[in-house]
GUSEPA-197580 format. One record per residue (C-alpha): residue in three letters; chain; x, y, z. Coordinates in steps of 0.1 Angstrom, whole numbers. Example, Ala and Ser with C-alpha at 12.3 -4.5 7.8 and 13.67 -1.06 7.14 Angstrom:
GUSEPA-197580
{atom "ALA" "A" {123 -45 78}}
{atom "SER" "A" {137 -11 71}}
***
This chain:
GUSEPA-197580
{atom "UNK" "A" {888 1640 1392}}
{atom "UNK" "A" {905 1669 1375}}
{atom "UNK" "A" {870 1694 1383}}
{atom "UNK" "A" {878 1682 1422}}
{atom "UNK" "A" {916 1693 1422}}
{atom "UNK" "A" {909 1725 1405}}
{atom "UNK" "A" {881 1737 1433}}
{atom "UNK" "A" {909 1720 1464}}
{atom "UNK" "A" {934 1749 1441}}
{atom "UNK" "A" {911 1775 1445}}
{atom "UNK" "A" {898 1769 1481}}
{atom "UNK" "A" {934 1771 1488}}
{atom "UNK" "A" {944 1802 1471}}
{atom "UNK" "A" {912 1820 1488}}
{atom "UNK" "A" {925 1804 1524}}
{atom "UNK" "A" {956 1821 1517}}
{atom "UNK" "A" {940 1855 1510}}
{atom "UNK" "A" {917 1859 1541}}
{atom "UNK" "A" {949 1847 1564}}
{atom "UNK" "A" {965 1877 1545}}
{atom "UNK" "A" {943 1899 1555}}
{atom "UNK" "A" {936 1885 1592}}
{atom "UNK" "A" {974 1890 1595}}
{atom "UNK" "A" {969 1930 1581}}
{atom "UNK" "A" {940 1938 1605}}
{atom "UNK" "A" {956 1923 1634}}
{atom "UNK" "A" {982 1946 1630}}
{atom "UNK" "A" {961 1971 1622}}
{atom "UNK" "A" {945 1967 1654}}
{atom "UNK" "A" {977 1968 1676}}
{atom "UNK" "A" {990 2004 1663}}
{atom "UNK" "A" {946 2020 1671}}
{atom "UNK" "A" {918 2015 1692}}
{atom "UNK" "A" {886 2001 1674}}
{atom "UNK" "A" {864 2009 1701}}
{atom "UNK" "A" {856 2013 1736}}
{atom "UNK" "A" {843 1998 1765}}
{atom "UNK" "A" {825 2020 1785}}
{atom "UNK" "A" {824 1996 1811}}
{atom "UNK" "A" {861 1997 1814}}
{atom "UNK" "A" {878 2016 1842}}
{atom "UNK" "A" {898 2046 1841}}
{atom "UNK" "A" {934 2047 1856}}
{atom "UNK" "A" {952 2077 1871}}
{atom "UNK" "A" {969 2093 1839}}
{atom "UNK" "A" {930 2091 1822}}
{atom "UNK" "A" {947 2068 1800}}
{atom "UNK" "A" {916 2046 1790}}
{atom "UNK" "A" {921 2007 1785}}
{atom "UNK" "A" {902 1993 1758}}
{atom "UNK" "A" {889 1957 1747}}
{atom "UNK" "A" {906 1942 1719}}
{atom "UNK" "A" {882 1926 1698}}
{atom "UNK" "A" {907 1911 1671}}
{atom "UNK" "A" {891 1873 1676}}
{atom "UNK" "A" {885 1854 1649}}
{atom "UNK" "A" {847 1859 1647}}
{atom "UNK" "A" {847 1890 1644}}
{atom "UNK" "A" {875 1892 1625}}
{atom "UNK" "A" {855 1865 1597}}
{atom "UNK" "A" {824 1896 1598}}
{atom "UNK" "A" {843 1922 1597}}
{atom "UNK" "A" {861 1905 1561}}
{atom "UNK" "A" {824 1893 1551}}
{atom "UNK" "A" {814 1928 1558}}
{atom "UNK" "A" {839 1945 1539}}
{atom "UNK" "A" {851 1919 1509}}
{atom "UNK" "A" {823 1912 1483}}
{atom "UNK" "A" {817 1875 1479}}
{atom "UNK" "A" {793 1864 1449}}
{atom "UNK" "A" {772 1835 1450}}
{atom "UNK" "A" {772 1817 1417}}
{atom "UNK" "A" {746 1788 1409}}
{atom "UNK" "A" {735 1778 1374}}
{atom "UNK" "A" {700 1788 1360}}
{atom "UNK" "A" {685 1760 1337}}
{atom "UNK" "A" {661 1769 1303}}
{atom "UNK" "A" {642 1748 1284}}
{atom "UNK" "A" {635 1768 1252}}
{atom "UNK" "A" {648 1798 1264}}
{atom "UNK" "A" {620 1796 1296}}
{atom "UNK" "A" {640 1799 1330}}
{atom "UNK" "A" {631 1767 1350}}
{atom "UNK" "A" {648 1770 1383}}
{atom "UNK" "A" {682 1773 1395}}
{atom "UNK" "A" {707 1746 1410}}
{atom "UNK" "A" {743 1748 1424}}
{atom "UNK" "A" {758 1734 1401}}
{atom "UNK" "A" {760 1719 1364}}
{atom "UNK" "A" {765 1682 1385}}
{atom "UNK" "A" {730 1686 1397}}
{atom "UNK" "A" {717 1695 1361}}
{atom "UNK" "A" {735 1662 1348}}
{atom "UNK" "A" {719 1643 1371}}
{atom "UNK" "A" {686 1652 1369}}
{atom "UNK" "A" {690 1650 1332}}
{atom "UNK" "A" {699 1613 1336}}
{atom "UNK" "A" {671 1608 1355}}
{atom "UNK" "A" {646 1618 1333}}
{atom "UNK" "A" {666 1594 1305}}
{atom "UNK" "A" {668 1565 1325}}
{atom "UNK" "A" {638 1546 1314}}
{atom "UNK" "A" {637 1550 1280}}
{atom "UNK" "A" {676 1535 1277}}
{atom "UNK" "A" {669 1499 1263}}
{atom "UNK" "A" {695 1469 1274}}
{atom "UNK" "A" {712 1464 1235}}
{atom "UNK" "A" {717 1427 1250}}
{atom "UNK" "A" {679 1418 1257}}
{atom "UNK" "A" {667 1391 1238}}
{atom "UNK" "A" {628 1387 1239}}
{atom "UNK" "A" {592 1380 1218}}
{atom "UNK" "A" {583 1416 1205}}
{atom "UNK" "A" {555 1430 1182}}
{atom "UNK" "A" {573 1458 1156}}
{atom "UNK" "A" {551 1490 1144}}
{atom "UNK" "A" {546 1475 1107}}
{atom "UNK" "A" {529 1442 1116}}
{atom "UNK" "A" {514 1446 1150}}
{atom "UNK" "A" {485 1415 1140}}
{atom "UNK" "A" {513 1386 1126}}
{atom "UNK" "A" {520 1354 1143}}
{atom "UNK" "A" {550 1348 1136}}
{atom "UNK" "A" {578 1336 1154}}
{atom "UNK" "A" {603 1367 1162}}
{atom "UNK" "A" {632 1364 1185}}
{atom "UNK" "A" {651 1400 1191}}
{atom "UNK" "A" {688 1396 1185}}
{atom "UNK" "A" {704 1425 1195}}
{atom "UNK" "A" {688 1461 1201}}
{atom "UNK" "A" {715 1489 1201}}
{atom "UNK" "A" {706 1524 1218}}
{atom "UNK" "A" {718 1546 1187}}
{atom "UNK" "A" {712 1581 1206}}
{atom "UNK" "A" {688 1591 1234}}
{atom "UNK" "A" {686 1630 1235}}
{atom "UNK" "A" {653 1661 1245}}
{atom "UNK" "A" {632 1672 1216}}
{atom "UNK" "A" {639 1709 1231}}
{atom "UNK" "A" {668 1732 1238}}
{atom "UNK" "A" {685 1727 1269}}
{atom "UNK" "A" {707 1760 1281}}
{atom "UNK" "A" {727 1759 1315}}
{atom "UNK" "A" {738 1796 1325}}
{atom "UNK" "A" {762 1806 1356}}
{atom "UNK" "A" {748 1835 1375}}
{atom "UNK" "A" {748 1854 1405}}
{atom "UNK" "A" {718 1836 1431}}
{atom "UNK" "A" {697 1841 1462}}
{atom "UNK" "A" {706 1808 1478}}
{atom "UNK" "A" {677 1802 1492}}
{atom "UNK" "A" {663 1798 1460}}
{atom "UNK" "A" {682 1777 1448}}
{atom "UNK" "A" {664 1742 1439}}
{atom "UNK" "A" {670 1705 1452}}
{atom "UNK" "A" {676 1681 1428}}
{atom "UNK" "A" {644 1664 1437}}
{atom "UNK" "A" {626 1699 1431}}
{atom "UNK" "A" {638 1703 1397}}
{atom "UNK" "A" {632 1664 1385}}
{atom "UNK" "A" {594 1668 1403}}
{atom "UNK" "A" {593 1704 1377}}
{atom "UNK" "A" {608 1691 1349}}
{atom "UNK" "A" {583 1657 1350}}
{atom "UNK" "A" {548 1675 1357}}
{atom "UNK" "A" {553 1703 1344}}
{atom "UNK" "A" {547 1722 1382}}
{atom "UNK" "A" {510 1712 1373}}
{atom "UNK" "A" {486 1711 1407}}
{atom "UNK" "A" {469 1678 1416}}
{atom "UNK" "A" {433 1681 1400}}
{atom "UNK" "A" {408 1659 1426}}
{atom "UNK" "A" {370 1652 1414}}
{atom "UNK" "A" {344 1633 1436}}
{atom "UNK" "A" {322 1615 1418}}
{atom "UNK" "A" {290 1626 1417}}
{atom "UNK" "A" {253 1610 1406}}
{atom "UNK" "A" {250 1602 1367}}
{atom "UNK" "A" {292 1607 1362}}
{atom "UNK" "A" {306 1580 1338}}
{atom "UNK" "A" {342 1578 1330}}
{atom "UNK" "A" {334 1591 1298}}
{atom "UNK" "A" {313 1619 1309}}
{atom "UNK" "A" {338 1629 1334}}
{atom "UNK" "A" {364 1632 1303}}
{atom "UNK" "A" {344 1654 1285}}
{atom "UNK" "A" {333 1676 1310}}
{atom "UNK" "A" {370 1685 1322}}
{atom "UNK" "A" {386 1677 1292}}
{atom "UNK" "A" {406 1649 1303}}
{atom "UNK" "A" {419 1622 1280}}
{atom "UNK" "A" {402 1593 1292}}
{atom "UNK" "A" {433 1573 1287}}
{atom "UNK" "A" {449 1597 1317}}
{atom "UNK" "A" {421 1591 1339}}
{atom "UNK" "A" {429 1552 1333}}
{atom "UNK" "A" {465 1559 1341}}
{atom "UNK" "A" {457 1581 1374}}
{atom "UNK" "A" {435 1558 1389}}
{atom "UNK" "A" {446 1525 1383}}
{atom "UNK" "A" {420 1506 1408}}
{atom "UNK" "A" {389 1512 1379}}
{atom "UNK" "A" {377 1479 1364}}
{atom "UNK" "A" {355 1478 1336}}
{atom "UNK" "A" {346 1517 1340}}
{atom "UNK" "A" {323 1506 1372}}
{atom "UNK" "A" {328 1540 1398}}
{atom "UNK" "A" {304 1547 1421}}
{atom "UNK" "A" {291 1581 1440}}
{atom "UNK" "A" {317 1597 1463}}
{atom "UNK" "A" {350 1581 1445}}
{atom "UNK" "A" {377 1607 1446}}
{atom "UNK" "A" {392 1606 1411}}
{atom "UNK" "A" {429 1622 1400}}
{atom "UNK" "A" {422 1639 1366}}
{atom "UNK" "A" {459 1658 1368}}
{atom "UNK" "A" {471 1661 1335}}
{atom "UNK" "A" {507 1661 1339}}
{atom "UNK" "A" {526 1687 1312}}
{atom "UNK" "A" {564 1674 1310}}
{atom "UNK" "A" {590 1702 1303}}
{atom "UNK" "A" {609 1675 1281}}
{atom "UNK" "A" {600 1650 1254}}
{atom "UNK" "A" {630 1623 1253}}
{atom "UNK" "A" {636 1610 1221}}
{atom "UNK" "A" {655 1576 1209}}
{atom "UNK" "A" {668 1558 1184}}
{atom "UNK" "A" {678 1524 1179}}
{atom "UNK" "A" {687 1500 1157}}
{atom "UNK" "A" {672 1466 1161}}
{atom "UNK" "A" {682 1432 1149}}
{atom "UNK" "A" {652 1401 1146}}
{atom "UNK" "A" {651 1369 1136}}
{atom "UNK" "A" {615 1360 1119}}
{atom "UNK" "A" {599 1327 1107}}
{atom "UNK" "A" {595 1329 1070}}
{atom "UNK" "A" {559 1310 1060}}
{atom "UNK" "A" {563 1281 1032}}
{atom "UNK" "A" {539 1278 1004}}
{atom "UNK" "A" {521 1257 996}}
{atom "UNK" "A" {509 1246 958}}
{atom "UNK" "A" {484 1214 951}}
{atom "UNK" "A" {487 1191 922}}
{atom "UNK" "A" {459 1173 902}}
{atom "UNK" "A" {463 1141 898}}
{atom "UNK" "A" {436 1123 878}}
{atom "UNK" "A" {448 1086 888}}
{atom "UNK" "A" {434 1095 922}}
{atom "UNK" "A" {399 1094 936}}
{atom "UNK" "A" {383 1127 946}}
{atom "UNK" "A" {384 1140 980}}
{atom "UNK" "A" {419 1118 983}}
{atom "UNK" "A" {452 1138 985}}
{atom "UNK" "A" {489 1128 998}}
{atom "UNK" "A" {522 1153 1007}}
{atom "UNK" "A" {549 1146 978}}
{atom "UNK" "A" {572 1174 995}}
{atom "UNK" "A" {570 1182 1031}}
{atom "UNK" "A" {577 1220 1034}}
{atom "UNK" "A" {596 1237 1061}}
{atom "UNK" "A" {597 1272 1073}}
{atom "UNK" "A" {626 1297 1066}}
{atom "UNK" "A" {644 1323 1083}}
{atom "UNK" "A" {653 1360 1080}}
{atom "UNK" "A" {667 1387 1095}}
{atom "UNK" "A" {658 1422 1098}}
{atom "UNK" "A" {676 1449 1109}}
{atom "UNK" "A" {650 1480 1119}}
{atom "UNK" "A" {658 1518 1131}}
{atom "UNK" "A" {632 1528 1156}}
{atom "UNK" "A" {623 1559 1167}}
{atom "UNK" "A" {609 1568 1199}}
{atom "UNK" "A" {592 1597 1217}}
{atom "UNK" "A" {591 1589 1253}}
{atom "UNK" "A" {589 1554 1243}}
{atom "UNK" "A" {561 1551 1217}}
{atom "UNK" "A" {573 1537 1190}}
{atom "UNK" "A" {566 1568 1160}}
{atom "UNK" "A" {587 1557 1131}}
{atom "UNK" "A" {600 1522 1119}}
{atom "UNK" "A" {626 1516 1085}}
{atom "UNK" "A" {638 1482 1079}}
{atom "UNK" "A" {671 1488 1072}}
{atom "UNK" "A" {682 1455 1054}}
{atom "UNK" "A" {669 1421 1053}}
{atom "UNK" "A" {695 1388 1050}}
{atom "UNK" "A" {676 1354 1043}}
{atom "UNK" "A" {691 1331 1068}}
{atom "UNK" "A" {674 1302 1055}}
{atom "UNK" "A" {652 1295 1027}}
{atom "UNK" "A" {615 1279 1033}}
{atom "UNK" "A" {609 1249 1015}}
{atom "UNK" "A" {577 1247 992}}
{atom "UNK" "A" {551 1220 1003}}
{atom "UNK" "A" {539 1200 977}}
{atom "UNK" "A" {503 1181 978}}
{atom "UNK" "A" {488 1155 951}}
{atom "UNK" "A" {452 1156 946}}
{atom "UNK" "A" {429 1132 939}}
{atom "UNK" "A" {402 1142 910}}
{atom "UNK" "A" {392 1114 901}}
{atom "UNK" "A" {354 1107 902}}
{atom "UNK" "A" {341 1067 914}}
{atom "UNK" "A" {308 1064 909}}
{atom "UNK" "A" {291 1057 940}}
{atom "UNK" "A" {320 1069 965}}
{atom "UNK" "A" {323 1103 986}}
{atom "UNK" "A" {348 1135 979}}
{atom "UNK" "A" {346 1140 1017}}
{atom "UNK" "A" {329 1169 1011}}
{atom "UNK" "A" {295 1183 1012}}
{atom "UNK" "A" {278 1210 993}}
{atom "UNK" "A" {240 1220 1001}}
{atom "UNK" "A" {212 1198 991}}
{atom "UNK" "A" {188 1227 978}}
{atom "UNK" "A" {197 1258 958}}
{atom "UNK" "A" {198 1294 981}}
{atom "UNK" "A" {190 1277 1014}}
{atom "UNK" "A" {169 1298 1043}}
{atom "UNK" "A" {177 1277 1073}}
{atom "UNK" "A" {143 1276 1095}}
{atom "UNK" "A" {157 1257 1123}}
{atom "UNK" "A" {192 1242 1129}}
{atom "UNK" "A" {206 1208 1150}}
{atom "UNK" "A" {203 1206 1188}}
{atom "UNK" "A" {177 1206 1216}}
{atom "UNK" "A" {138 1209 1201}}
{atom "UNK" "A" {110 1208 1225}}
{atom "UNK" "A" {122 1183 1247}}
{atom "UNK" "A" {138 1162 1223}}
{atom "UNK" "A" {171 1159 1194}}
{atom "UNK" "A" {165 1175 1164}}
{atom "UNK" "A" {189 1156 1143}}
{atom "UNK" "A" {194 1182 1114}}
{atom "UNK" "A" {183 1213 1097}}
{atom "UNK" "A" {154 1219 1082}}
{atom "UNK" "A" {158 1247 1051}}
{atom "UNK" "A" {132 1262 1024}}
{atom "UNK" "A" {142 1275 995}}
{atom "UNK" "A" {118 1287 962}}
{atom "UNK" "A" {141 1258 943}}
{atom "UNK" "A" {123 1228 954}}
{atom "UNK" "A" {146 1203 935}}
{atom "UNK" "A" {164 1182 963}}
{atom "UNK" "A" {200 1174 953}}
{atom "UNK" "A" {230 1146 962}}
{atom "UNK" "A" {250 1164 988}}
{atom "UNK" "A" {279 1143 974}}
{atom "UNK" "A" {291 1111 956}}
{atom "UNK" "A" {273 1077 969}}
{atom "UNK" "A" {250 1046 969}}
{atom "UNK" "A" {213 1051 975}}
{atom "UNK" "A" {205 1024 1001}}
{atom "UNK" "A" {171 1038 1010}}
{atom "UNK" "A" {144 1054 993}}
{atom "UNK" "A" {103 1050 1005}}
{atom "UNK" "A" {83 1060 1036}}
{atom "UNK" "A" {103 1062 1068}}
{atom "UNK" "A" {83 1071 1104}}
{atom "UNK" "A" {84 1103 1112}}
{atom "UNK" "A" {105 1112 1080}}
{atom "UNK" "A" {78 1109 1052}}
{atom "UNK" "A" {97 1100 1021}}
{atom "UNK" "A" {129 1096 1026}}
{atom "UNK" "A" {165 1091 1009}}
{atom "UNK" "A" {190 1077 1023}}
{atom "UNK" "A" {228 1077 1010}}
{atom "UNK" "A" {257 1058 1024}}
{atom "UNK" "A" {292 1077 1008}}
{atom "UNK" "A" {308 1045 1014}}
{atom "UNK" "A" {333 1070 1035}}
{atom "UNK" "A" {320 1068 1068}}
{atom "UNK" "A" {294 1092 1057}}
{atom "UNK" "A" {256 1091 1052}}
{atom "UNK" "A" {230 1116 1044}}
{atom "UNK" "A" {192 1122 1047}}
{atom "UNK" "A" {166 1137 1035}}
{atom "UNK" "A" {133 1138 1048}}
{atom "UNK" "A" {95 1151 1039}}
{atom "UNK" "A" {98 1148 1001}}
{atom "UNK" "A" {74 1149 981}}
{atom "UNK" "A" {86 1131 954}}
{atom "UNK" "A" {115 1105 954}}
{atom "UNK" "A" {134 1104 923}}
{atom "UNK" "A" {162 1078 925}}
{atom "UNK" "A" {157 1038 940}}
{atom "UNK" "A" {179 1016 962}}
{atom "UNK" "A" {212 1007 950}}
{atom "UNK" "A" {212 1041 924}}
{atom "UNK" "A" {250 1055 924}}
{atom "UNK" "A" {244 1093 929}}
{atom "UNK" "A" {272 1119 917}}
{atom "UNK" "A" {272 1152 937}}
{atom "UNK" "A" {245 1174 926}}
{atom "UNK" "A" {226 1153 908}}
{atom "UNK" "A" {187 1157 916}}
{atom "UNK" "A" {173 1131 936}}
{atom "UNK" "A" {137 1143 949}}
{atom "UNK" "A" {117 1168 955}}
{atom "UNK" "A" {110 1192 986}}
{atom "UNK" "A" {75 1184 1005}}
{atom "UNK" "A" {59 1182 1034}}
{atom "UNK" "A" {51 1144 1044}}
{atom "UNK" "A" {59 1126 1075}}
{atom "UNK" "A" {55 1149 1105}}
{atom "UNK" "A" {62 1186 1090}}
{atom "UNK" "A" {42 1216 1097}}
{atom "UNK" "A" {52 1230 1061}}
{atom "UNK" "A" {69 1224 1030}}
{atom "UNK" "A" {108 1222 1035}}
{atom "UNK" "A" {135 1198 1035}}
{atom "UNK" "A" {148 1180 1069}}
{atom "UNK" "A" {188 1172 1058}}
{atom "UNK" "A" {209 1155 1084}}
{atom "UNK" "A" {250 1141 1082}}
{atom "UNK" "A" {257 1112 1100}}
{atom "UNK" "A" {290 1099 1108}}
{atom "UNK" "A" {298 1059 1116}}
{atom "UNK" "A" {262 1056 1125}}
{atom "UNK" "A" {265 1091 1147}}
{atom "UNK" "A" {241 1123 1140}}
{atom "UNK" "A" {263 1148 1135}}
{atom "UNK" "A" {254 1191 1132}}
{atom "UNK" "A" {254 1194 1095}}
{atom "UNK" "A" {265 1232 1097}}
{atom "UNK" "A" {300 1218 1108}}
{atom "UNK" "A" {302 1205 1073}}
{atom "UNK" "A" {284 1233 1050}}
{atom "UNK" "A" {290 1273 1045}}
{atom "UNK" "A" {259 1294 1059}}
***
């Protein structure tokens, strides 16, 4: 408001001025002829009439003429390199805003974000507050009032197109025969990632002969960098401990202490170069809420004759030879294995409810964990335990073979669960 009344001030004074000086040549003007007509007539005492030419018009060129009036713009550097000139240091501002404007963050957004330090966690993170700390150009920026040519003088849509590319011409390649994305990169030196960017229509890098590609490289004049200070609320995990307890069967366990997750907050400092994130200091951490430990009871207690719920492998330094599914037309229930250990062992606690010559099996061991599990083996050639033997976990039972219908010595091991063949590399490490 107050630049507006001084420029009405001085636009007056200078009014003032040139009626000053209309008001001398006018009377200038009435005491001398300027000029003649020589289209004018003559009159009996030769005294010649002549054309007055004090209109305003004229007047206006004849002051143009004779007072000097500089033009003034302002000239714009960006590290001491002229850039263009404007009329005025408005213009400059506004451009300058411009080029800020989307890199200013909203300090009252609220949203899921990933942070520089920890890019892979899942936690839950809520942004509290993010508060724009200062937003200014990695270079110098000089505005300078001089003398111009006004018809160089630049529109502000000029200068923001300059100051954002860099005045770089549009680079156009057709795609020729054998070009790749990657090819193309190399050969021009393009950043594939700009060639990404410029032509946003490729999918999976599939371009085909004749494409027109924009490989401009765009060279900005200013590198906008901000800092902020942001506020998060994050998930703190529980831990969670096991105890033994000897009074319990294996494989059996119970929660004593359910755990719950805690709370924290963080406050970061962020820096950014046009945007990417380059820098990241926590600044201090307040524990909203502390997590709560969980606590577990184990069972480790061994029945004889009753499953841990787990498995373990039923030869030592298994080479698996074929695995459960779809075998020549037909189920093949298990896995077969080999291994130069041919002792065949209880794949865990149970009771032995068969053990002889079983079709297609050979001889064969059953063993029912009295869990809802059972267990085979198949193609022994020796059986080393009888119906109704308690087995513990490990313990040998047999030995590997090739009876029944097997092309070769190895062990055919299956898991079955309430009666159901299950795939017994869902239950074991391979």
């Amino acid at each position: 408001m107050r630049k507006t009344k001084i420029k009405r001030l001085i636009g007056v004074f200078w009014i003032f001025i040139i009626i000053l000086c209309i008001i001398g040549v006018r009377s200038s003007m009435n005491q001398r002829y300027i000029q003649a007509d020589p289209n004018e007539v003559y009159l009996g005492k030769k005294e010649a009439i002549f054309k007055d030419i004090a209109d305003d018009a004229a007047l206006l060129l004849l002051l143009e003429n004779n007072i000097p009036i500089k033009k003034l713009g302002i000239e714009l550097k960006i590290d001491g390199k002229t850039i263009g000139i404007v009329k005025d240091t408005e213009t400059v501002n506004e451009v300058m805003e411009q080029i800020k404007a989307p890199y200013l963050v909203n300090s009252q957004e609220a949203s899921k974000v990933n942070i520089l330090s920890d890019t892979n966690r899942k936690m839950n993170i809520k942004m509290d507050k993010n508060i724009l700390e200062s937003v200014e150009f990695e270079q110098k920026v000089d505005m300078a009032t001089v003398e111009i040519n006004p018809k160089l003088v630049l529109e502000p849509s000029e200068l923001l197109r300059k100051l954002q590319t860099g005045d770089v011409q549009m680079r156009l390649y057709t795609v020729q025969s054998g070009d790749c994305i990657s090819c193309i990169a190399k050969k021009f030196s393009v950043p594939k990632a700009v060639i990404y960017q410029n032509n946003p229509w490729i999918e999976n890098d599939f371009i085909n002969v004749g494409d027109e590609l924009n490989l401009t490289v765009l060279q900005p004049q200013l590198t906008v960098r901000t800092i902020e200070n942001r506020m998060e609320s994050m998930e703190m995990m529980n831990e969670t401990i096991y105890e033994e307890d000897k009074n319990m069967r294996e494989g059996t366990s119970k929660v004593i202490v359910e755990g719950k997750t805690g709370m924290k907050q963080i406050t970061y400092r962020i820096t950014k170069i046009n945007g990417q994130t380059i820098e990241e200091k926590t600044l201090v951490q307040v524990i909203l809420k502390e997590p709560v430990t969980k606590v577990i009871k184990q069972g480790t207690k061994v029945i004889p004759g009753i499953g841990s719920g787990s498995f373990a492998w039923p030869v030592v330094g298994p080479q698996l030879t074929s695995e459960f599914g779809k075998r020549w037309g037909k189920l093949h229930a298990g896995t077969d294995t080999v291994s130069d250990n041919k002792n065949i062992l209880a794949a865990d606690n149970g009771k032995v409810i068969f053990a002889g010559k079983k079709s297609g099996y050979g001889n064969c061991i059953i063993i029912d964990h009295q869990n809802g599990y059972q267990t085979l083996y198949g193609h022994l050639s020796k059986i080393n335990v009888v119906d109704g033997q308690k087995v513990l976990k490990g313990e040998k039972i047999g030995l590997m073979g090739s009876t029944g219908n097997s092309t070769g010595v190895h062990l055919h091991f299956e898991i079955r669960k309430d009666d159901k063949q299950e795939n017994p590399l869902k239950y074991l490490d391979y």
